[in-house]
C-alpha positions in Angstrom: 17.7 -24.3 -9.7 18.6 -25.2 -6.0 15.1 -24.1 -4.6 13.6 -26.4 -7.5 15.5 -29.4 -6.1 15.5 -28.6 -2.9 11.3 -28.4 -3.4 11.6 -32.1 -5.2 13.5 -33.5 -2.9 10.7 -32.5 0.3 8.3 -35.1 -1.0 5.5 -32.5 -2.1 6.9 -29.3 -0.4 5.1 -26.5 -1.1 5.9 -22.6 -0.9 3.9 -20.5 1.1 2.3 -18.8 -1.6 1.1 -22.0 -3.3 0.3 -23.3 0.2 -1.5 -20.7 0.8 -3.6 -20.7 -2.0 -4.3 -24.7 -1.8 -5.4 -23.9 1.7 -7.1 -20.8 0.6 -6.2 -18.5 2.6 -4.6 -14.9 1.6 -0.4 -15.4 1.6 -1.0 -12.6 3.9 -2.9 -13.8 6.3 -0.8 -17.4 6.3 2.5 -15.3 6.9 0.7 -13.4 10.4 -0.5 -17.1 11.1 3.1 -18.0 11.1 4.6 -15.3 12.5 2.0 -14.8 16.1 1.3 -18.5 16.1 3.3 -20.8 14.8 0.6 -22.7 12.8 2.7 -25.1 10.6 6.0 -26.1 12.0 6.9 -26.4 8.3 11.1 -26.4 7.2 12.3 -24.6 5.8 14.7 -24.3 2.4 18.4 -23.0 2.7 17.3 -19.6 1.6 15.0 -19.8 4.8 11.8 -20.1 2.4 9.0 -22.3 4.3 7.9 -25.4 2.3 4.9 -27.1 3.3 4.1 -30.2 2.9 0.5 -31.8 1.6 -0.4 -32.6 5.5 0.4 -29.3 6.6 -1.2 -27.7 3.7 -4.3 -29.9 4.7 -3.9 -28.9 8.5 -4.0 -24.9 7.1 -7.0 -25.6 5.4 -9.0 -26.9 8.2 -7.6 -24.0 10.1 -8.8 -21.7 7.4 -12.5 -23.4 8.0 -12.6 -23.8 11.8 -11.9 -19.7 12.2 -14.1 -19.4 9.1 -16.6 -20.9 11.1 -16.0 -18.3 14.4 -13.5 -19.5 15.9 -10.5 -17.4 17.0 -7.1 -17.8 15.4 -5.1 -18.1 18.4 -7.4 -20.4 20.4 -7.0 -23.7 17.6 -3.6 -22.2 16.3 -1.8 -25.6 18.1 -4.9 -28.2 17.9 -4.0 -31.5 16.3 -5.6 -32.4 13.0 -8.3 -34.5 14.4 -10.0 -32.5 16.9 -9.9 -29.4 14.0 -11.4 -31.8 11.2 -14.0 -32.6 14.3 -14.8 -29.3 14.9 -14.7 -28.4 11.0 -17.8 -31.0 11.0 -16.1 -34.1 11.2 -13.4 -36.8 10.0 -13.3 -38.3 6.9 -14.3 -41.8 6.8 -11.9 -44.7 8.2 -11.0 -45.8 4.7 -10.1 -42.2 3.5 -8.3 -41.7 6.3 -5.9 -44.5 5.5 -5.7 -43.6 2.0 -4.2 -40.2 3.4 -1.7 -41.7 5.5 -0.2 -44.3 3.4 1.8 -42.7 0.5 2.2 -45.4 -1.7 -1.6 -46.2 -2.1 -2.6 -44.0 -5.1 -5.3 -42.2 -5.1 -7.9 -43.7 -7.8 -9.0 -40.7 -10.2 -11.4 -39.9 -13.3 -10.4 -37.2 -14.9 -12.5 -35.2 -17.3 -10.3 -33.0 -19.5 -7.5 -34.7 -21.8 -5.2 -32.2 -21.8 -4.8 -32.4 -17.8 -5.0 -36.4 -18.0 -1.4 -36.4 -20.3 -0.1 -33.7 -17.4 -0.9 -35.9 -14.7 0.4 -38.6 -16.0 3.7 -37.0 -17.1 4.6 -36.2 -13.3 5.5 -38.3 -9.9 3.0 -36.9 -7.1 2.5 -38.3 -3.5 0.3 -39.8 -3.2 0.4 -40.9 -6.5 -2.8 -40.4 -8.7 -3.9 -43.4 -10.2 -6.1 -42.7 -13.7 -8.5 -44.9 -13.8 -10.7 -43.0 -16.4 -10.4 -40.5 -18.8 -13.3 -38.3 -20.3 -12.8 -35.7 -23.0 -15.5 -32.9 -22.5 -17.7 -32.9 -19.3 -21.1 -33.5 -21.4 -19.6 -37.0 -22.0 -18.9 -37.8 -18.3 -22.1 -39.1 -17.1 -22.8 -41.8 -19.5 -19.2 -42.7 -19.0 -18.5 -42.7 -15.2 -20.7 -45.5 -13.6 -19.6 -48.2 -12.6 -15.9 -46.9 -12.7 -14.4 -47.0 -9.0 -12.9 -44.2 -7.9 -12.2 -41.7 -5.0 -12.2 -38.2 -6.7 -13.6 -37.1 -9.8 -11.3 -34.3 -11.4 -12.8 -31.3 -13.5 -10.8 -29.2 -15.5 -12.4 -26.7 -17.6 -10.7 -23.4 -19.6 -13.9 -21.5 -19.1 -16.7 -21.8 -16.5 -20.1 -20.1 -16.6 -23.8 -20.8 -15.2 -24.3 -23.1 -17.7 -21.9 -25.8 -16.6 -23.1 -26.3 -13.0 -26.1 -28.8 -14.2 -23.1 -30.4 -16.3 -21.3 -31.0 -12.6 -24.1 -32.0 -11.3 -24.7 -34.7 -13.8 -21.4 -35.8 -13.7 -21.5 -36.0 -9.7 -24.6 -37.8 -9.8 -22.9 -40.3 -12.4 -20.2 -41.2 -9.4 -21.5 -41.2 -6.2 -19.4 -41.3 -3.3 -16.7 -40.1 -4.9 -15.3 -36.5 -4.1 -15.7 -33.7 -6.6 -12.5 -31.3 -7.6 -12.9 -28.7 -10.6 -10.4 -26.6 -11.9 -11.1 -23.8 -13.8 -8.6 -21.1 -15.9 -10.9 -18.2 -16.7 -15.0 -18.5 -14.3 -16.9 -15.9 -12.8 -16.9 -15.4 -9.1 -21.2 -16.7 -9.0 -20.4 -19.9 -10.8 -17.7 -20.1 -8.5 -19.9 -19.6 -5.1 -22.8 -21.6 -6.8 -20.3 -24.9 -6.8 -18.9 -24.9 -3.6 -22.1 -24.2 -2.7 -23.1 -27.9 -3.9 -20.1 -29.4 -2.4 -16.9 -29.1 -5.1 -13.9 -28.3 -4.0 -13.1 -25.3 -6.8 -9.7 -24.0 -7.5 -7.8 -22.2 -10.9 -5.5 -24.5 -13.0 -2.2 -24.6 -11.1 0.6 -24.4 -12.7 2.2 -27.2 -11.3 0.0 -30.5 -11.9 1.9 -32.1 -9.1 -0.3 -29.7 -6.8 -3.6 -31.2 -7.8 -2.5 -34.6 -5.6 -3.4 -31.8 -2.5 -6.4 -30.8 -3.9 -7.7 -34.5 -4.3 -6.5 -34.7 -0.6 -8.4 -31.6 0.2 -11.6 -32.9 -1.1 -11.5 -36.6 0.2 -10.4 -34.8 3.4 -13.7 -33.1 3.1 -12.7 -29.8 3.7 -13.1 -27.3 0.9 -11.2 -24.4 0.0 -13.4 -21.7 1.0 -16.0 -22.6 3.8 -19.4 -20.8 3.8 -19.6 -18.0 6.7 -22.1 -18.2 8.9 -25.3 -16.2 8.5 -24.8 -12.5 9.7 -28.4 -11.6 11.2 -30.3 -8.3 9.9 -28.9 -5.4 12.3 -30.8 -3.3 14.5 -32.9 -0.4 12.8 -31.3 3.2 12.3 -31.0 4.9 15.4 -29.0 7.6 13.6 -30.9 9.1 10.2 -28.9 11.6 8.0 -29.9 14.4 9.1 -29.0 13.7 13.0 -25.8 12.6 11.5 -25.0 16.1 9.8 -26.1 18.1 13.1 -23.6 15.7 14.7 -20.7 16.2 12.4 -20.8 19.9 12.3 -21.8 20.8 15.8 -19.3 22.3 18.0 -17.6 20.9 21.1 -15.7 21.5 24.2 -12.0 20.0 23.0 -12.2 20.9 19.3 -12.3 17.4 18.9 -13.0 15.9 15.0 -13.9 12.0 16.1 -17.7 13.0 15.8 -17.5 14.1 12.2 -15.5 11.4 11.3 -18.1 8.9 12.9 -20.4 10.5 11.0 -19.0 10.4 7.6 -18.3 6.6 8.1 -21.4 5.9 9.1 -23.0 7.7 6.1 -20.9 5.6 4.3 -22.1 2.1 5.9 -25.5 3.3 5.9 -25.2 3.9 2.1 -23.8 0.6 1.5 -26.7 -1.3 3.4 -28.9 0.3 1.4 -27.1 -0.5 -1.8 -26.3 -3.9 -1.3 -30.6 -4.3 -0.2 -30.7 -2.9 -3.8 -28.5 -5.4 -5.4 -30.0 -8.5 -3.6 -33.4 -7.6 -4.9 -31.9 -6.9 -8.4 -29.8 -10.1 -8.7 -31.6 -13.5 -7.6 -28.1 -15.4 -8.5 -26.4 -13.3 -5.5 -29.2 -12.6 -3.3 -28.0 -14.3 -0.4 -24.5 -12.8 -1.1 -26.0 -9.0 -0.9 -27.8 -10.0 1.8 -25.1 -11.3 3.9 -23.1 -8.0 2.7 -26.2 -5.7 3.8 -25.9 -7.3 7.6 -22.8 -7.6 8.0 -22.9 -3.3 7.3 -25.5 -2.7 9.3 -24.0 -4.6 12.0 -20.6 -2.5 11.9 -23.6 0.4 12.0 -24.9 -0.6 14.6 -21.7 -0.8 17.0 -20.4 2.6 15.4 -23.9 4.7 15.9 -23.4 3.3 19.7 -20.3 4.7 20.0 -21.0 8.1 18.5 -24.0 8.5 21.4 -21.2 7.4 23.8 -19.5 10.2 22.4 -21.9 12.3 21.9 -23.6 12.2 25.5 -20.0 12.8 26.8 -19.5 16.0 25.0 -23.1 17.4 25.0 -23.9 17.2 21.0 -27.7 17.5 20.3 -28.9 13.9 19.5 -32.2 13.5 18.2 -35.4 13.7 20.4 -35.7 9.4 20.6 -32.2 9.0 22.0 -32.6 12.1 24.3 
């Protein structure tokens, strides 16, 4: 009960797993973040627990973007929140931006889902979230929504599938301008991809409706939860084939050393996976691009592995096949 109060009392502080996940980043990865860099500065609670509050959580989730985007950790670790958002792809607009720093100026929201309308409005969040329309199933929001002003448009839905992404999009076409949250309790990881993909900022149910205020912050911030990676490009042909691989792995060498059957196995392994992923992009049009993206990024860990077996193999005199001879 004293970490609860404690909690209420830090205007919005969050815990690091539920900061975490706002910012979306693994817990993991945001207590190494912490511990090597120092990324928050957030306080802590008396039982030396680290609340964050909605800036900071906003702060981690450009972080999460900018080294999404290449970036090392340790190089934008200490940058201030404007030149990240800059190098995220830019700052929100003037007006947003003042929205963000003034508490007291609610945040004006439509909500489509009744049961998480009455939860909002049972709770004190800062900002505060000011309801200025409320739609009972997402098939009835875009008749509904225009006209209404607003600066987020809030989505929550038990179940998600393929067929409600044309339903967003009608209802995001019905407010323009505004920025797009959807909440989810139970969606499959596509539908998922396939809205971020069109701009939502997508995220489960929490459990605490007080943490939706830093989603609507996310999203006007525009910043989403999960950035799209770059584009891995196609890797280098096969200079290793399977059968150069098993001459490799069993032939003997000067310091009974195992490293080149072990370099072998893994890259057996990778090679496999390219190959299977290739497979599953041409079998699946919805996650084409993903499989794609999964194949390159193989073949490029292929690539840097078959160099180092020849290192190794040259070194040692293995047999390598008569094109690398």
């Amino acid at each position: 009960m004293a970490d609860k109060k404690v909690e209420m009392e830090s205007r919005g502080a969050y815990r690091s797993g539920v900061a975490a996940r706002l910012a979306g980043l693994p817990v993991e990865t945001l207590r190494v973040w912490e511990r090597r860099y120092s990324v928050s500065g957030a306080d802590r609670s008396p039982h030396g627990q680290r609340l964050y509050s909605p800036e900071q959580v906003r702060r981690l989730g450009l972080l999460k973007r900018v080294v999404d985007l290449g970036h090392p950790i340790g190089t934008v670790a200490s940058l201030p929140f404007e030149e990240l958002a800059a190098m995220a792809g830019g700052l929100p607009p003037p007006a947003e931006l003042a929205r963000e720093g003034a508490g007291s100026v609610p945040l004006r929201v439509a909500v489509v889902g009744a049961a998480m309308a009455r939860r909002l409005a049972a709770v004190h969040t800062e900002p505060p979230l000011e309801i200025v329309h409320t739609c009972s199933t997402l098939e009835a929001a875009p008749a509904a929504l225009p006209g209404v002003q607003l600066d987020v448009l809030l989505i929550e839905s038990s179940e998600m599938s393929a067929d409600t992404v044309p339903l967003v999009a009608a209802a995001r076409a019905a407010a323009p301008g505004a920025a797009l949250v959807v909440m989810y309790r139970f969606c499959d990881s596509a539908t998922v991809r396939r809205l971020r993909e069109q701009g939502c900022l997508v995220a489960r149910v929490p459990a605490d409706p007080a943490e939706v205020t830093v989603l609507c912050s996310s999203a006007l911030a525009g910043h989403p939860l999960q950035a799209v990676l770059p584009v891995t490009p196609p890797a280098a042909p096969r200079r290793l084939d399977e059968q150069a691989l098993a001459i490799l792995a069993t032939a003997p060498n000067s310091i009974n050393c195992e490293c080149p059957r072990h370099l072998a196995d893994i890259l057996m392994m990778l090679g496999s996976f390219e190959r299977y992923s290739q497979q599953c992009a041409a079998r699946h049009a919805d996650d084409a691009a993903l499989h794609e993206e999964l194949s390159n990024s193989a073949g490029q860990a292929r690539v840097l592995l078959e160099t180092a077996l020849e290192r190794l193999a040259r070194a040692d005199g293995l047999p390598l096949p008569p094109s690398l001879a």
